[in-house]
N, C-alpha and C positions, 0 to 999 in steps of 0.2 A: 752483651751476652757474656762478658768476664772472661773475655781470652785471651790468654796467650801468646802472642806472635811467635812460631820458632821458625826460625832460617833452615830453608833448601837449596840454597843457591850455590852454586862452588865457589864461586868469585867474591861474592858478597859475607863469605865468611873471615878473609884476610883485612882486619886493621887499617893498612895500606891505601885500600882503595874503597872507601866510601863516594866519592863523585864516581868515579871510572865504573865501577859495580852497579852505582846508580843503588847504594843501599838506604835506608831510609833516612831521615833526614832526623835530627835530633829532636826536631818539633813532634814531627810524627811518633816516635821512638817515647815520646812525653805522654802521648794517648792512653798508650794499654803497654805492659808488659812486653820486653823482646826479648828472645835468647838467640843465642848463636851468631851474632850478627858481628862482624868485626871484631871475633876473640880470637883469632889466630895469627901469628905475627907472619910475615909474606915469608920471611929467611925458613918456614916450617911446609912441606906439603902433606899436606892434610889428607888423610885418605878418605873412601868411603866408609871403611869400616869402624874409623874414626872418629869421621860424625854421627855415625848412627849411634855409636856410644854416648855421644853427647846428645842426641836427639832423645836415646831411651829416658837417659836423667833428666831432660829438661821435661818431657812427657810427663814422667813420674812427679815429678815437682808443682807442674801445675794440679794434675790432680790431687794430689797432699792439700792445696789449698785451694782445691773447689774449683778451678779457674778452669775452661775449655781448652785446649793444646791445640790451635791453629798450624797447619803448617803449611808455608807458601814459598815460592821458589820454582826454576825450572828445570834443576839436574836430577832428570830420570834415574840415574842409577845410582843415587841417594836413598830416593824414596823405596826405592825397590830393596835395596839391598836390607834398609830398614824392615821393611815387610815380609820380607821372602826371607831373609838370613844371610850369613856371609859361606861362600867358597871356600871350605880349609884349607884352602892351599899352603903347602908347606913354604918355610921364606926359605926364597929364590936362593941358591948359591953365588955369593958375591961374584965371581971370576962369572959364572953365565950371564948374569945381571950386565955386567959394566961389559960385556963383547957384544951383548944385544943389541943395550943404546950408544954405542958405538957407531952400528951402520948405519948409512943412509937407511931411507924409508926403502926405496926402492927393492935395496937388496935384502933388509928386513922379510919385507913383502914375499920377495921371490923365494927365502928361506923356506920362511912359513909354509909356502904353497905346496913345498915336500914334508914338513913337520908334521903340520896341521893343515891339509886340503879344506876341509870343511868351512874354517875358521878363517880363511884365506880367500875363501869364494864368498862368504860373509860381509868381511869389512873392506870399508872403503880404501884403496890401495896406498892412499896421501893421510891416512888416519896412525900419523907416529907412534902416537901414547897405546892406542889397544894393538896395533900390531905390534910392537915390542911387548905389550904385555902377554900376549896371547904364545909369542914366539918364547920369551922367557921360563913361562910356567912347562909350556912342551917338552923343552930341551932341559930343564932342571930336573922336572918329576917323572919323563917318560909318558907321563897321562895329557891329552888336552884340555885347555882352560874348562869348556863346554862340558864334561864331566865328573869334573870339580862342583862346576856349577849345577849338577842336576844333585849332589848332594847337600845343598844351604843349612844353615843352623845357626840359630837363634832370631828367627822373625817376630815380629809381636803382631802381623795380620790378622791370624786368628784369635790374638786376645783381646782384640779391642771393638770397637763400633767404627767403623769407619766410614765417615760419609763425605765421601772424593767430589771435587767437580774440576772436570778438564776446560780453560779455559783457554776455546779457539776460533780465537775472533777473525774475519775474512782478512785476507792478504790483505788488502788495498788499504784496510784499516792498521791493521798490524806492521807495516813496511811505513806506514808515516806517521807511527808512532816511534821507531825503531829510529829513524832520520831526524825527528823533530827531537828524539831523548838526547841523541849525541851533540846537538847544536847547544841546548841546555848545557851538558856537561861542563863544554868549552869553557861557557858564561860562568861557570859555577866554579872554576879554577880547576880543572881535569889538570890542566898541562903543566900547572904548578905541583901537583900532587905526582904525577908522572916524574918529574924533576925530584922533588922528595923521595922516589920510588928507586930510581935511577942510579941516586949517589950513595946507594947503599952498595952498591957495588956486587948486588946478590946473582946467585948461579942463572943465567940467560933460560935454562930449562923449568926452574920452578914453576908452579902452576899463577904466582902471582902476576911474574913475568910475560907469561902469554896468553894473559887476559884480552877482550878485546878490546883496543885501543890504545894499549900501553905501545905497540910497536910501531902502530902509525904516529903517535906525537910526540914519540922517541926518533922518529926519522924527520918529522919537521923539527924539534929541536934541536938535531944534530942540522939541520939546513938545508938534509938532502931533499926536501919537498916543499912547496909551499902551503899557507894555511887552508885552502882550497880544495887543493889534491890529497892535502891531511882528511880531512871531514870526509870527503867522498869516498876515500878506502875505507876509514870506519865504519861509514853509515853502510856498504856494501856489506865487509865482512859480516857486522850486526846485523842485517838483513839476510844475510847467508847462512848465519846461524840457527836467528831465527826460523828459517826455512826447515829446518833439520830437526829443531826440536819441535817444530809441532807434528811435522811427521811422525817423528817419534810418540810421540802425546795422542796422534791418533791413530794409532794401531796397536803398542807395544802395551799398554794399562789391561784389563781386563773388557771386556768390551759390555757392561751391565753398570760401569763408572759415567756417568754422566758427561757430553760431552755438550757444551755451552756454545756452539758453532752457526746459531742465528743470525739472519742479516739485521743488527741493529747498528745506530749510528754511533759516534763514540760515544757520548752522556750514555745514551739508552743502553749500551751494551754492558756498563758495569753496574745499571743499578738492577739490570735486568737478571744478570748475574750474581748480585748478591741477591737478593730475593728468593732465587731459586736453590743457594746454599744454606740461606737459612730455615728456606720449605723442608730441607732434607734435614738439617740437625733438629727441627722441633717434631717432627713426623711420630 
C-alpha cells in the first residue's frame, strides 16, 4: 500500500530501549519506511506536544511523496493530542513546578482534592505524572488543567481522512502475548541494554527510566531479586498496563472508530485485522 510507519508509542520513541520497548526490529524497519522510532535520546523527555510536532512533519512528508502515513502505537494521549490540539497552558512557574514534584503522591493527591475537586475525583490517586501535572497547571495559572483543555489548538482531525481501527483482542489472548513478549526480551539482551541504560547515570524520574521493565531488571541486577521473581513483576506490571490501556481504547476514542474486539484465535485475529483496515482505507 506504500506506507509509512510512524511511531505512537511513548517508550518506543527513546534510542535507549529498542528490546525493552519491544520497538521494531531492524529487519522489520528494512520493509517499509519508519519515522519516529528511536530518535530521541532517553537523558530528553519528550512531551506530547512534542511528538505531535514530529508526527505533523512526518505526516506531511509522507504525503509529499505519495506514501500513506500509518500510525501505530498505544499512547492515547499522543494520538489525541495530535487530533484534537494542544492545551495552552502557559509554562508552569519553576518554583511551583519543582514544590509539586516534590511531594509524595499521596499529598499531591490530597492537595489537588481542594485545588481541583474534579480533577482529583478523576484520576487515579497512585497516577504521580497526571496528578502533579494536573496540580501544577492549578496552582501556577489559577485555571484547571480540564479548561485549558476544553480550549485545544492546532489539530489536524478535521483536515485529514482518517480511517482509525482499535485493536482489542480478548484478555486471555492479550495477557499471553504480554508474558510471552517479556520472556523474548530477556532472550533478546533486555538486561544488557538495561545495564547500558543504567550507567548513564540519568535522572530516576525520566520517562526512559520508568519504562516497563527497566525497574524490575534493575532490581535483579542489583541482586535484590532473582531471575524468576524479575520476569513475573514485569509480565504483571505489562499486563496491568495493558489492562488500562485498552480500557482506555474502549471508551475514550470516539465511539463510530472501529473497534476490532472479535473472538479470534492469535494467527486469525491479526490477519482478520488487517483485512478490515484495509477494507476501510480502500472504501
Amino acid at each position: 500500500m506504500g506506507g509509512t510507519v510512524i511511531n505512537a508509542d511513548a517508550s518506543q520513541i527513546y534510542k535507549d530501549l529498542r528490546v525493552v520497548s519491544a520497538r521494531p526490529s531492524e529487519e522489520e524497519e528494512a520493509r517499509a519506511p519508519h519515522r519516529l522510532f528511536g530518535h530521541v535520546d532517553g537523558a530528553v523527555a519528550c512531551s506530547a506536544a512534542q511528538w505531535a510536532a514530529g508526527a505533523r512533519a512526518a505526516i506531511g512528508e509522507a504525503h509529499a511523496a505519495g506514501r500513506l502515513p500509518i500510525l501505530v502505537g498505544g499512547t492515547g494521549l499522543y494520538l489525541k493530542t495530535l487530533l484534537d490540539g494542544i492545551a495552552p497552558v502557559p509554562e508552569i512557574a519553576p518554583d511551583i513546578r519543582a514544590g509539586v514534584r516534590a511531594l509524595p503522591v499521596a499529598e499531591a493527591h490530597a492537595a489537588l482534592a481542594l485545588a481541583d475537586p474534579a480533577a482529583a475525583r478523576r484520576l487515579h490517586p497512585a497516577d504521580t505524572t497526571r496528578i502533579a501535572r494536573a496540580l501544577e497547571v492549578v496552582r501556577s495559572t489559577g485555571r484547571p488543567l480540564a479548561e485549558w483543555q476544553r480550549a485545544r489548538t492546532g489539530g489536524i482531525g478535521a483536515d485529514i481522512r482518517l480511517a482509525p481501527l482499535l485493536l482489542l483482542p480478548p484478555r486471555d489472548l492479550l495477557y499471553r502475548r504480554c508474558d510471552e513478549r517479556f520472556v523474548a526480551m530477556i532472550k533478546q539482551g533486555a538486561a544488557a541494554e538495561v545495564e547500558a541504560l543504567l550507567a548513564r547515570g540519568l535522572d530516576p524520574a525520566l520517562p526512559v527510566m520508568r519504562a516497563i521493565g527497566v525497574c524490575q531488571i534493575e532490581a535483579w541486577l542489583a541482586g535484590g531479586i532473582g531471575r524468576d521473581a524479575m520476569i513475573d513483576a514485569a509480565q504483571r506490571a505489562t499486563r496491568r498496563y495493558a489492562k488500562r490501556q485498552r480500557t482506555w481504547f474502549a471508551h475514550q476514542p470516539p465511539p463510530d472508530w472501529p473497534r476490532m474486539d472479535t473472538q479470534f484465535d492469535d494467527d486469525e485475529y491479526m490477519t482478520e485485522a488487517i483485512k478490515l483496515l484495509i477494507g476501510r482505507l480502500t472504501d
